[in-house]
N, C-alpha and C positions, 0 to 999 in steps of 0.2 A: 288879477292884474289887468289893467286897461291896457288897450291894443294901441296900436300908433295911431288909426283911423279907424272910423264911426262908419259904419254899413249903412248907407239913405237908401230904399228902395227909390227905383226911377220910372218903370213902367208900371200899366195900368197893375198886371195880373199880379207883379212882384207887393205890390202895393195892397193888395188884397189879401194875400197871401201871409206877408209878413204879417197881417193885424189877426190870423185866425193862428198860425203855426209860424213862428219866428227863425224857421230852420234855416233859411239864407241866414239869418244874423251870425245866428250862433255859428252857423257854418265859418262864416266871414272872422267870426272874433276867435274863434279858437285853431283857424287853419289858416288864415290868410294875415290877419293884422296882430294877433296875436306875439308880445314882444319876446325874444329870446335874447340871452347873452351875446355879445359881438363876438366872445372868443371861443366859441364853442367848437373841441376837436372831432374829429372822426368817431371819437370811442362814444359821444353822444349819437351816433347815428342809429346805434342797437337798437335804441328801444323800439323803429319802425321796422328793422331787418323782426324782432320779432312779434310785432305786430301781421306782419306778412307771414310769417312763417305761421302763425295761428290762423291765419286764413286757411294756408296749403292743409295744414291739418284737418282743419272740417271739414272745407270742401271733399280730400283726399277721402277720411274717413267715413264721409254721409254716405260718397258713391261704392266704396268697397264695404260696405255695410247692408247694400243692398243685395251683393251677389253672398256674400258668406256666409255660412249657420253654425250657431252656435251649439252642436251638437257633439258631445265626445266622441261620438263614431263617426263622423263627419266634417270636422273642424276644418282636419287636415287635408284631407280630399278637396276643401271647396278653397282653402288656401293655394292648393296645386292649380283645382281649374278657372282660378281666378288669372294665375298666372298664364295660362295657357290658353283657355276655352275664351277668354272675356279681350272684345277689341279695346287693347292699350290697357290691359289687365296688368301685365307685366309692369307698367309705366306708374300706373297709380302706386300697386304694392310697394315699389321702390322709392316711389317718393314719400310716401306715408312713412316705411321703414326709416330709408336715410333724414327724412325730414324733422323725424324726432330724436337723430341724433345732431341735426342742424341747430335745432331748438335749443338743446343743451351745451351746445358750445357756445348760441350766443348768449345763452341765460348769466352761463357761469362767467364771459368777458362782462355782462352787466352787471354782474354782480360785484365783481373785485375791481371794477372802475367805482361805484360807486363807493366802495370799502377805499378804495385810495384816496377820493377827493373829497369825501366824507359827506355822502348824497344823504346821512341817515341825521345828519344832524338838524336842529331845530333850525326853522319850525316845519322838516321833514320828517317827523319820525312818524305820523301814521303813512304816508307816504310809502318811507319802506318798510312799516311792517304789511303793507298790503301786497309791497312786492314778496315778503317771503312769504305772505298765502298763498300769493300764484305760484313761488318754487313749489310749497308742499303740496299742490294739485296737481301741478305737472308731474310729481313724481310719485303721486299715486295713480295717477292716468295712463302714466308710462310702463307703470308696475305692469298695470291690469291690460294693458295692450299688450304687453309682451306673452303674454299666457295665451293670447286668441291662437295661436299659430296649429297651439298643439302639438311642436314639437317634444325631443325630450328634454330640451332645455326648458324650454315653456313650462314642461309639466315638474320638475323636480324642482327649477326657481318657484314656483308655485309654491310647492310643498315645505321646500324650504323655509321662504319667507312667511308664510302662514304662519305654518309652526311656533314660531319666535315669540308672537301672542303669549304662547301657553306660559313662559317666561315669568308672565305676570299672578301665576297661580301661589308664586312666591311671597306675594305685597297681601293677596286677597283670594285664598284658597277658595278654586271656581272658576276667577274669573276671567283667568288665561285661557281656558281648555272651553269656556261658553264664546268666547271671541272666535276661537277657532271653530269651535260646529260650526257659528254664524257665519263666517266666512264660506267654508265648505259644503255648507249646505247641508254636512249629515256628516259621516265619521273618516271619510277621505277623500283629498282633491280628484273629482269627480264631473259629470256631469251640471250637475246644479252650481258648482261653485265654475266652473265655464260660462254660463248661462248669468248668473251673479256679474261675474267679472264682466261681461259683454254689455251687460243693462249701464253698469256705472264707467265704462270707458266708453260709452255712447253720450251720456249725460255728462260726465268731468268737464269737456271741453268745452260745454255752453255756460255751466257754473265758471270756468275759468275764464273764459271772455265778459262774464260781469263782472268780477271781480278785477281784473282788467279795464273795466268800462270805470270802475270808481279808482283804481288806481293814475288812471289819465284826470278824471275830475279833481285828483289829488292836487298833481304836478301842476293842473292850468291856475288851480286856488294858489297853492303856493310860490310858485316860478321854478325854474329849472335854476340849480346850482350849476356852478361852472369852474372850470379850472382853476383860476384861482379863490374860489370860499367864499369872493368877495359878495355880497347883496349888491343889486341895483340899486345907484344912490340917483342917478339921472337914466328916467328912462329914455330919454333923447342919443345920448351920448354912451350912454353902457348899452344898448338892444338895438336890435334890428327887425323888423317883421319878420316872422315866420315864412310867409312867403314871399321874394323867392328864396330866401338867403338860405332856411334850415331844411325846404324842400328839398333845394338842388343837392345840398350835400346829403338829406336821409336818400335821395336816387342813387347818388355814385355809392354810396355806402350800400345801400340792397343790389346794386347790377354787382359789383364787387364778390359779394357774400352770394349771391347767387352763379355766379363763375365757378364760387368752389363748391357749391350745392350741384351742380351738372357735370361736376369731375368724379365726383364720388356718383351722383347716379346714373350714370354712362358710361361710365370707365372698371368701379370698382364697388358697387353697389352692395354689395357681400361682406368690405373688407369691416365694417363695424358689427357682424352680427357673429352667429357664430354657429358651428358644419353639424354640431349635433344640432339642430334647430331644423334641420334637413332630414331627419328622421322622424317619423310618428311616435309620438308618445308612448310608451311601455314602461307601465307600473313596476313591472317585473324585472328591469334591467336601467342598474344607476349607472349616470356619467362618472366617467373616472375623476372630474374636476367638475363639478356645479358651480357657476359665476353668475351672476348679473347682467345685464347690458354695461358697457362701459361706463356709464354716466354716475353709475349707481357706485361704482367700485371705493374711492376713499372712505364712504361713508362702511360700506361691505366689510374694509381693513379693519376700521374702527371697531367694530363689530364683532371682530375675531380676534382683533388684537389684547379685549378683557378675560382671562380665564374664565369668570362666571359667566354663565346663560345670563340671565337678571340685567347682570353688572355692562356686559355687552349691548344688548340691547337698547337700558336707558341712556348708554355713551352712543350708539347711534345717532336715533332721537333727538337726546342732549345737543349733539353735533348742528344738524337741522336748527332746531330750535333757540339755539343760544344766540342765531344770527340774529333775532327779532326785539334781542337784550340791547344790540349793539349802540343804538341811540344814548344809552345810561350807563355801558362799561366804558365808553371811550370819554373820559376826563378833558383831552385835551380842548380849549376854546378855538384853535384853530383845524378850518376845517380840511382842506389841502395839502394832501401829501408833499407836494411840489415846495411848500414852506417849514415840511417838518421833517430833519435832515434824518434823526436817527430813526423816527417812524420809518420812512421810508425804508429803512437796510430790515425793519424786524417784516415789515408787511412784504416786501421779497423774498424773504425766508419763508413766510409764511405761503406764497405762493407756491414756491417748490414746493412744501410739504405736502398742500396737497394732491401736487402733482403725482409726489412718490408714491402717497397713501394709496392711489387710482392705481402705480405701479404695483403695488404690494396686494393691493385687493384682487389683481388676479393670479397672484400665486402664491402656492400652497403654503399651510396654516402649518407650518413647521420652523425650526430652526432660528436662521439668522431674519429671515420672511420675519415671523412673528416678533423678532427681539426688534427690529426697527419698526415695526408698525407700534407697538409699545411706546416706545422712544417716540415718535412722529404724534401718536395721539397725544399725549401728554402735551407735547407743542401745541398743539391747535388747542387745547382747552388753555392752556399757560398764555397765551396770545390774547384771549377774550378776557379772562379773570385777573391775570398778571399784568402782562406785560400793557396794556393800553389802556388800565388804570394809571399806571405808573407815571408811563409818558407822560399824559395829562399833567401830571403833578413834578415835572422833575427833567422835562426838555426845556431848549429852549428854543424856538422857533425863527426862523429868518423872517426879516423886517416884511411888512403884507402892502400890498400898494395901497394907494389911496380910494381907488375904482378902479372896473372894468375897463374902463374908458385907457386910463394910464397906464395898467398893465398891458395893454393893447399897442401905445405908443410905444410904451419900453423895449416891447419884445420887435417893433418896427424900427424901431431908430436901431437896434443892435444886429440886425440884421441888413441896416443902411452901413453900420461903420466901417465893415469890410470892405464892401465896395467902394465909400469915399476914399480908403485908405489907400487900393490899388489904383484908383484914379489920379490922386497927389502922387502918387508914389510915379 
């Protein structure tokens, strides 16, 4: 998409410069003049809260990468004197910790914004299938960070999640049980699968920031959808430059998210982790409860909520990956929750569910636990396959403006009415 204005280089050296390496241009057309929708809310501000937050990451991880070692007999110890021994050791660990719990809270508000206003539709849909290869990296990334600690939580999630591979010995006798050596490095989570996991949670995040890099080359080919579904029909009148309009608002949007990023790591930096993780690793003594990080838990429900090994597993996975359908299960022509009355009540449903799923994945695989995660999985798959084919074919949608431009005025003039009314009044 063309920008509002044409970058001229004006001095000697810019003018030299532009005809060897065009990086002012590009600079200019994809940050500066670059057009965006006029009606663009807060919840578009994510995607630079996590662009920032990918920064905090590497940065955080390159430098606490430098003091740590990856060694079973040592892990833990160099996690302690990082905390202790290392000036502002304490400060990193904590924001690498809490930061990839910041990550996942704004991933998942990016994610079920886009699932609301339907960011996956055409001609988005590599788009967001790019976005859900940066999910599935981050949450192999996150896997493999969380193991560096060496606590016991560290080492029996390890063990756990490993394991689950073997699963597949059921499809392709072998091939379960060769995934796991590979993993492990030899016949139990050990040394070499430490070492394994530290190489690829070192490497994940620079794979994730290219794939990040063409997920932004996505959005600028495309244009950014917006509240209401509607396309630019006048780029005059529907967009605005990027800057300063979508700047200033991704600032208040990252000081904002960064407010509550300095409450949890100043205040309560612990409260997302968890007290066996405070312990060294001991093969020999299991947690009475093995969980996941938080992040990880609806999918964990899912997981345990299939009686079969196999059958749990591919409903994990399944879970994950069915989001990347989502472009070809949703029927519906309109893209805007905001215009689709009943969509709207089943995709609120669908948010608590997986709220509860997150609730249910951290408690135990018994009882009434298990009869609702049961119940709740079947929703989230009934939501993708069922229910948002249907829709498509069998709602009816409220009337869609004509442009940008007039949904703009509409929502201004209705927010004029009250005032004129108290004023005659």
């Amino acid at each position: 998409m063309e920008g509002h204005s044409v970058y001229v280089p004006k001095s000697g050296f810019t003018k030299w410069l532009e005809a060897r390496l065009p990086i002012i241009s590009l600079t200019h057309s994809s940050a500066v003049a670059y057009p965006v929708p006029r009606n663009l809310n807060y919840f578009w501000t994510f995607g630079a809260i996590l662009t920032m937050m990918l920064v905090v990451q590497i940065v955080t991880g390159v430098v606490l990468a430098m003091h740590y070692v990856p060694n079973a007999k040592l892990a833990f110890a160099s996690v302690e004197a990082i905390m202790r021994d290392v000036n502002f050791g304490w400060l990193l660990r904590y924001m690498h910790a809490n930061g990839a719990s910041m990550f996942f809270i704004a991933v998942y508000i990016h994610i079920f914004r886009g699932m609301y206003y339907g960011s996956y539709k055409a001609p988005r849909e590599v788009l967001w299938i790019l976005g859900v290869i940066i999910f599935l990296l981050m949450m192999a990334t996150a896997f493999m960070g969380y193991v560096l600690p060496w606590g016991q939580m560290s080492f029996w999630g390890a063990t756990v999640i490993t394991n689950l591979f073997s699963a597949f010995d059921e499809i392709i006798p072998g091939v379960g049980t060769w995934i796991v050596t590979l993993l492990w490095g030899g016949f139990a989570v050990d040394n070499p699968t430490l070492n394994r996991f530290f190489a690829l949670h070192y490497l994940l995040p620079f794979m994730l920031a290219g794939v990040v890099g063409l997920h932004i080359w996505a959005l600028h080919h495309v244009g950014q959808n917006n509240p209401t579904g509607v396309e630019v029909k006048n780029i005059c009148k529907d967009t605005v430059p990027f800057t300063p309009y979508a700047t200033v608002k991704d600032a208040v949007g990252v000081v904002f998210f960064l407010i509550l990023f300095a409450w949890f790591l100043f205040y309560i930096p612990n409260f997302m982790g968890h007290a066996d993780n405070y312990i060294e690793a001991n093969p020999s003594v299991t947690p009475a409860h093995i969980v996941p990080e938080w992040y990880f838990l609806p999918f964990y429900a899912i997981l345990r909520a299939i009686p079969s090994k196999l059958g749990g597993v591919l409903a994990m996975f399944s879970a994950v990956l069915i989001l990347a359908f989502l472009p070809w299960l949703d029927t519906s022509k309109v893209r805007s929750g905001n215009y689709r009355p009943v969509f709207r009540v089943f995709f609120w449903l669908f948010v608590a569910a997986c709220v509860v799923l997150g609730w249910l994945g951290a408690k135990p695989a018994e009882g009434g636990y298990t009869l609702a995660a049961q119940i709740l999985t079947v929703f989230y798959f009934s939501y993708f396959l069922i229910i948002l084919p249907l829709l498509g074919l069998f709602e009816t949608p409220r009337q869609l403006p004509g442009s940008i431009a007039e949904a703009v005025l509409a929502k201004k003039a209705k927010r004029a009415a009250p005032a004129d009314a108290s004023v005659n009044g």
